[in-house]
Each structure stands twice: as structure tokens, then as C-alpha cells.
C-alpha positions in Angstrom: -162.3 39.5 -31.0 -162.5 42.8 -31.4 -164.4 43.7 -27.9 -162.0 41.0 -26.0 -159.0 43.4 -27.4 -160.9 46.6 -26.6 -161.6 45.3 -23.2 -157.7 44.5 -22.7 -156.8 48.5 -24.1 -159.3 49.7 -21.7 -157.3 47.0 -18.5 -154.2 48.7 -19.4 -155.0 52.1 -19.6 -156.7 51.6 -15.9 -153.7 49.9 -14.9 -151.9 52.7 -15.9 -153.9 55.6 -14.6 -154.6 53.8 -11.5 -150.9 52.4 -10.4 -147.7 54.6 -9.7 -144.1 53.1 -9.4 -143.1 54.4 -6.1 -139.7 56.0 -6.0 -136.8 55.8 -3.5 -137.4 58.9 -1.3 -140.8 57.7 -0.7 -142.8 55.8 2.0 -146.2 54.4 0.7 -149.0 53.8 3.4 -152.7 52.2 2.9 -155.4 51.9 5.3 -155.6 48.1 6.5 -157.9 46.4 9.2 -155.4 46.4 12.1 -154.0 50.1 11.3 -151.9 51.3 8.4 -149.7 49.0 6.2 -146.6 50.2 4.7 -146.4 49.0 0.7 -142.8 47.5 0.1 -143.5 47.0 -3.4 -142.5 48.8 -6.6 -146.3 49.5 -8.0 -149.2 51.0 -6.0 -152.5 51.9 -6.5 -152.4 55.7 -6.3 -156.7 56.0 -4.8 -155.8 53.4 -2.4 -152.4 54.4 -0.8 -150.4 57.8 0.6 -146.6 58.3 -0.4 -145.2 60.3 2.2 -141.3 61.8 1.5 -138.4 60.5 3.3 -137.0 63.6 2.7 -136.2 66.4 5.3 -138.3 69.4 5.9 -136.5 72.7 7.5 -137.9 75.7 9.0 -137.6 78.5 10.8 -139.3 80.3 13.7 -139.3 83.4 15.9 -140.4 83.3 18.9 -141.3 86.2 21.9 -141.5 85.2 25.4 -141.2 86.4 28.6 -138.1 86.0 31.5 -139.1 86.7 34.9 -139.4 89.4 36.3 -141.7 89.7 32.8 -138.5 90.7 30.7 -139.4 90.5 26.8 -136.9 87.8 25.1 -137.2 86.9 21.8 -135.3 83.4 20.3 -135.3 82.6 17.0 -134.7 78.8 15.7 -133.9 76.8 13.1 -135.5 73.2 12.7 -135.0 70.1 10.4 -137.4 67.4 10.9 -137.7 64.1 8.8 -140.8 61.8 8.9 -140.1 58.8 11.5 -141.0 55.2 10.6 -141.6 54.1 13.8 -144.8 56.5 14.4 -146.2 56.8 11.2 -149.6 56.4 12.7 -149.2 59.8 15.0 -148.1 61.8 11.6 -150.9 60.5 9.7 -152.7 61.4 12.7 -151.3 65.1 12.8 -150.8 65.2 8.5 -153.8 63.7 7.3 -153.5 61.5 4.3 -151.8 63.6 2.6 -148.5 64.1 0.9 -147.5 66.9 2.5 -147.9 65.2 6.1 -145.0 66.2 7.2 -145.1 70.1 6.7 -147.7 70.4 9.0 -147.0 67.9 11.1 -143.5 71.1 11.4 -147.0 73.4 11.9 -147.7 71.6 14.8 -144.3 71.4 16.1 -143.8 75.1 15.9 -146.9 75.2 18.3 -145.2 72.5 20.4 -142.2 74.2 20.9 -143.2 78.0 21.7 -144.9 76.0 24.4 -141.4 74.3 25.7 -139.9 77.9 24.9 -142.1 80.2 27.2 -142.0 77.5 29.7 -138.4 77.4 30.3 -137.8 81.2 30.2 -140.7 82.0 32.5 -138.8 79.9 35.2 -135.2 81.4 34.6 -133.7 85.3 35.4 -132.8 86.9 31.9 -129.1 86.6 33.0 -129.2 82.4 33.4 -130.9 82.6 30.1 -128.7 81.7 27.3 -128.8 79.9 23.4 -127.0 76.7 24.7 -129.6 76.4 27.8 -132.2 76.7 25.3 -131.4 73.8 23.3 -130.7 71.6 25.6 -134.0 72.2 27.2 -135.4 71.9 23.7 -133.6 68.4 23.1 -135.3 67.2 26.2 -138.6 67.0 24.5 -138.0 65.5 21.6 -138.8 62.1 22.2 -142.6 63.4 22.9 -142.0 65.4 19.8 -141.4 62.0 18.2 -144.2 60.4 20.0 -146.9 62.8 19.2 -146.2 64.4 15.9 -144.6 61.2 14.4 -141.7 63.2 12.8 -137.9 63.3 14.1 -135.9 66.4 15.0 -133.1 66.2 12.9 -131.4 69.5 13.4 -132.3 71.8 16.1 -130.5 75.4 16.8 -131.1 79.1 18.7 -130.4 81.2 15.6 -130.4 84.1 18.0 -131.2 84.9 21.4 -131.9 88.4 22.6 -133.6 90.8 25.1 -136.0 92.6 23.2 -135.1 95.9 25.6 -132.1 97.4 23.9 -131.1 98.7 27.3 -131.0 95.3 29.0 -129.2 93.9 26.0 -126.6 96.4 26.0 -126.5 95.7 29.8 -126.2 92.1 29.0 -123.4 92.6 26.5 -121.4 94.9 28.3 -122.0 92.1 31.7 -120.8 89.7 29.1 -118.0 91.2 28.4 -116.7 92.0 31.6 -116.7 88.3 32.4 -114.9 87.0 29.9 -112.2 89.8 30.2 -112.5 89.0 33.8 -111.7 85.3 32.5 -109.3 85.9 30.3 -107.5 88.0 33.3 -107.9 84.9 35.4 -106.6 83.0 32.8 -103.6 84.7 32.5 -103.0 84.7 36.0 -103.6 80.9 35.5 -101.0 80.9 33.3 -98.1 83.0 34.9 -98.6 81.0 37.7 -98.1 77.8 36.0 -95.2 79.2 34.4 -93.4 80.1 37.7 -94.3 76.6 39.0 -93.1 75.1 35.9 -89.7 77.5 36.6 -89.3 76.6 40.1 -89.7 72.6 39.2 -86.9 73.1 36.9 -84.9 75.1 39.3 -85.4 72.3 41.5 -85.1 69.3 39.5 -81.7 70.9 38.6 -80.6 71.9 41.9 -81.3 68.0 42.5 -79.4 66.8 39.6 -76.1 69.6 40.3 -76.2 67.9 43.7 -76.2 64.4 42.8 -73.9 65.5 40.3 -71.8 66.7 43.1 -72.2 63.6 45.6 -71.1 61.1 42.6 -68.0 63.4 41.8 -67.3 63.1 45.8 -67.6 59.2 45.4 -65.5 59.2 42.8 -62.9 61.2 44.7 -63.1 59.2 47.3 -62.7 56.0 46.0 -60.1 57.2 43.7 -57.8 58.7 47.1 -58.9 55.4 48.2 -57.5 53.6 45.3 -54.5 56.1 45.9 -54.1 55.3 49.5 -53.7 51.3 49.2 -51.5 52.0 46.4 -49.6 54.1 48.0 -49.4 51.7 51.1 -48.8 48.5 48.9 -45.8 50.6 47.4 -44.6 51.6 50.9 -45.3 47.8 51.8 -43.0 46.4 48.9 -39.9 48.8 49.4 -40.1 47.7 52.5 -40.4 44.4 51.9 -37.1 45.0 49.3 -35.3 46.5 52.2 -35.9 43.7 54.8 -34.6 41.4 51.7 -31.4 44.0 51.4 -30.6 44.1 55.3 -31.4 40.0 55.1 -28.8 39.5 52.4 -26.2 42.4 53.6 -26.5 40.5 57.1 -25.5 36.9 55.7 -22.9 38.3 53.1 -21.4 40.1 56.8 -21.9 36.9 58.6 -19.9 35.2 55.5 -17.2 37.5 55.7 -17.0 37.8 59.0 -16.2 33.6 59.1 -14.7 34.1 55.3 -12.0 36.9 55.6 -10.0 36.0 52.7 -13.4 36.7 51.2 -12.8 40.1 51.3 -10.4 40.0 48.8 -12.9 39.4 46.1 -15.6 42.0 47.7 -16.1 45.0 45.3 -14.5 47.4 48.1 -11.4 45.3 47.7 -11.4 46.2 44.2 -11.8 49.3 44.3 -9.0 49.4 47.2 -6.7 48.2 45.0 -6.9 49.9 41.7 -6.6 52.8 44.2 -3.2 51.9 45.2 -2.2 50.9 41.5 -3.1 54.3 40.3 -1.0 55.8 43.4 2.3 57.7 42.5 5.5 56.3 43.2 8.0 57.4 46.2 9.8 60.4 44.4 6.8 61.8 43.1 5.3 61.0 46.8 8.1 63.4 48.1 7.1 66.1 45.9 3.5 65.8 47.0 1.6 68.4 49.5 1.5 67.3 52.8 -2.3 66.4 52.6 -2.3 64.0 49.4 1.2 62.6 50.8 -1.1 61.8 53.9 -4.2 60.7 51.6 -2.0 58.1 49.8 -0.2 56.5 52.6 -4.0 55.9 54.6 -5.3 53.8 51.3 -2.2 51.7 51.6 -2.2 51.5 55.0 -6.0 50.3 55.2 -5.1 48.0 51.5 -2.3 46.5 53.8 -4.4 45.7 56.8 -6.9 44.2 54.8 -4.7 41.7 52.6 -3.1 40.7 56.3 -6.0 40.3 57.8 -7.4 38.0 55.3 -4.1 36.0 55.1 -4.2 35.6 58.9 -7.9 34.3 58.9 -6.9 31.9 56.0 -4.0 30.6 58.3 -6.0 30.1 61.4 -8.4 28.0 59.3 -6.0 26.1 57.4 -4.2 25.4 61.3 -7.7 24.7 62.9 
């Protein structure tokens, strides 16, 4: 009993020298027949398998190379690489099986990429050479980065690019300068251009507008005088109308007179006639008149006279005939 529990103590304690739980930042590889395996489980034998980190690895690097014409450049970078899953064969073929695969698999990258470095400047002029050309000619590589090295490129950047001649920097700088206050010149040529245009569309789109302004008003006039006009003519049209009714009735109430004497009697004018030779003074007072109102009254009764005997007359012949 006593060996059967001191060969269980002795189990455990193997167990427990011999397995590792494997944490979350880590990817645990063994050696298998067809390759490399990668353990999904929580517990692995420690002599048996590799954890490599997930984690990210940075570094930096400095790097002197040569423009043409055999100008001295230096470029300085700044990398961030990460193991990747999909090649884990190629870093274990680069890092060994070990946990600290990935920092020199970053070794072998630096080597890598003073290559790509020195091959892109030696085929450019200093002045087409530049950080952002850099890294994009940089970027191009990385899926052969990936490919060989088995790690991935998360961050890539050109700290610093300079001549290492402090005459052709300065000559660089100053070249530098004069083209972006030669674009900033153009730019505000650009500009002040753009702003005239912009002034001259407005003058125009207003000078459009006052115009159509002004053609609209000049519609409106002329429909309005137009309006006016067959007003104006359906006015003159209606008096006239009223005076062809006027001469219509004055010419029947002339042809009834003129067959109706005694009719005359009872015509305003008749009236009037008379009350005129009511109000007219009497024979004494008619001598003591001036000769021109003597004169004046003796016409009304004369034409009062002729009237009432005319009338009578007419009335006779028709009451004869």
C-alpha cells in the first residue's frame, strides 16, 4: 500500500514538473510526423512542445546606403512584427525551437531589409528619394517577409531620412523649401483666381437675374396697359352704346311729338316755359322795365303763346281728321 501511494506522489509530481498550462498570449507547437502540430489544449508537456508569444516585437534600425551618383543617405526605421500563424514552419525554421523565435526571426529581417533599402536608393537620384518612397517600397516586400521569416510586419515607418553630407542636406532643405513656397505661391494664385471667378459668376448670375427681373416688370406693364387698353375701349364702347340708346330714345320722343303736338304741353320745356311766364311781372311794372328785360319778357310769352297754339291746332286737325 505504501509503495502503490509512493508511486502515485512520485506520478504527480512528474505530472507537474513535466506539464505547463499554456496561457492566452501563447502559441504551443510540437514536432509531429507530417511537420509541426499546433497544441489547442490547456496542458502541455513542456520537453515535448515550444510556446511561441503572440505578442508583438518592435525594433529599431539605422541604416547607411548609398544614392547614385554614390551620395551617403542614411534611414533610420521603426518595425513591429508579430509571429504569423500561417508560416509557423518558416519562423521555426529562422527562430529555432525556441521561445524567443520571433526576436531573431526581427534579426533576420533587419538583414532583409537593409537589403530592400540599398536596393532602392542605389536606383534613385538623392532628390526623388524621400521617407514616403521608402516605405512604400518597403511594404512591397512584405509578403516575402511573411513567407520567409514567418513573422508579419505589423508597423513599418522611416523614423528619419537624411543625406549624410550636411551640405547636400542643407541644399536639400533649402530645395525643399523653395518648392513648397513656390506651392504655396501657386496656391494662392489658385485661389485669387477662384475668387475672381467665383466674383464674376455672381456678377453674372445677377446681371441675369436684374434682367429677367426687368423683362417680367415689362410683361407686367404690358399686360397691365393691355388690361388698360380693353378697358379703356369697353368704356368708350358702352358710352357709346348709352349715346346710340339716348339719340334712339330722343329720336322717337321727336317722332312722338312731332305726330303728338299737344304732347308738348306736358314736355319738361313746357314747364319750365310756363312757370317763366307766371313769375313774369305784370303790365305797369312791364312799363317801368329797361328796354332789354321789357324785350326779354315779351319773347318767353310770345314763344309760350306759339306753343299752346300750336298744340291746340294739331289737337284740332286730329280731332277733324
Amino acid at each position: 500500500m505504501e509503495v502503490v501511494a509512493i508511486l502515485l506522489v512520485v506520478v504527480i509530481a512528474i505530472l507537474l514538473y513535466e506539464y505547463r498550462v499554456r496561457r492566452p498570449d501563447q502559441i504551443v507547437v510540437a514536432e509531429a510526423r507530417d511537420g509541426i502540430k499546433v497544441r489547442t489544449a490547456r496542458l502541455y508537456p513542456r520537453h515535448f512542445s515550444t510556446p511561441i508569444a503572440k505578442t508583438t516585437h518592435s525594433f529599431t534600425q539605422t541604416i547607411e546606403a548609398s544614392a547614385k551618383g554614390n551620395l551617403d543617405v542614411r534611414i533610420r526605421l521603426a518595425v513591429t512584427v508579430a509571429s504569423s500563424p500561417a508560416h509557423l514552419p518558416a519562423l521555426l525554421n529562422v527562430g529555432g525551437w525556441n521561445n524567443d523565435a520571433i526576436a531573431r526571426a526581427a534579426k533576420e529581417l533587419e538583414t532583409m531589409l537593409l537589403g530592400y533599402v540599398k536596393a532602392h536608393t542605389e536606383q534613385h537620384e538623392i532628390e526623388e528619394l524621400s521617407s514616403n518612397t521608402i516605405r512604400e517600397s518597403l511594404r512591397k516586400h512584405q509578403d516575402e517577409c511573411r513567407a520567409v521569416l514567418g513573422i508579419e510586419i505589423v508597423a513599418l515607418t522611416v523614423v528619419a531620412f537624411e543625406p549624410v553630407n550636411a551640405q547636400i542636406a542643407d541644399a536639400i532643405r533649402q530645395q525643399e523649401q523653395a518648392r513648397i513656397l513656390e506651392r504655396t505661391e501657386t496656391a494662392e494664385q489658385q485661389a485669387r483666381i477662384a475668387a475672381a471667378r467665383s466674383r464674376l459668376k455672381a456678377d453674372e448670375e445677377i446681371a441675369t437675374l436684374e434682367n429677367t427681373l426687368a423683362s417680367k416688370k415689362h410683361d407686367l406693364r404690358k399686360e397691365q396697359f393691355e388690361k388698360d387698353a380693353a378697358l379703356a375701349a369697353q368704356r368708350a364702347e358702352h358710352e357709346l352704346r348709352l349715346k346710340r340708346i339716348q339719340l334712339d330714345f330722343d329720336r322717337d320722343e321727336m317722332r312722338l311729338l312731332k305726330e303728338n303736338p299737344e304732347l308738348l304741353l306736358l314736355t319738361p320745356q313746357a314747364a319750365r316755359l310756363a312757370e317763366a311766364s307766371q313769375s313774369m311781372k305784370n303790365a305797369r311794372t312791364v312799363v317801368t322795365l329797361a328796354p332789354g328785360e321789357a324785350g326779354q319778357g315779351t319773347e318767353l310769352l310770345g314763344m309760350f303763346h306759339a306753343l299752346v297754339q300750336g298744340a291746340v291746332e294739331a289737337y284740332q286737325k286730329r280731332k277733324k281728321s
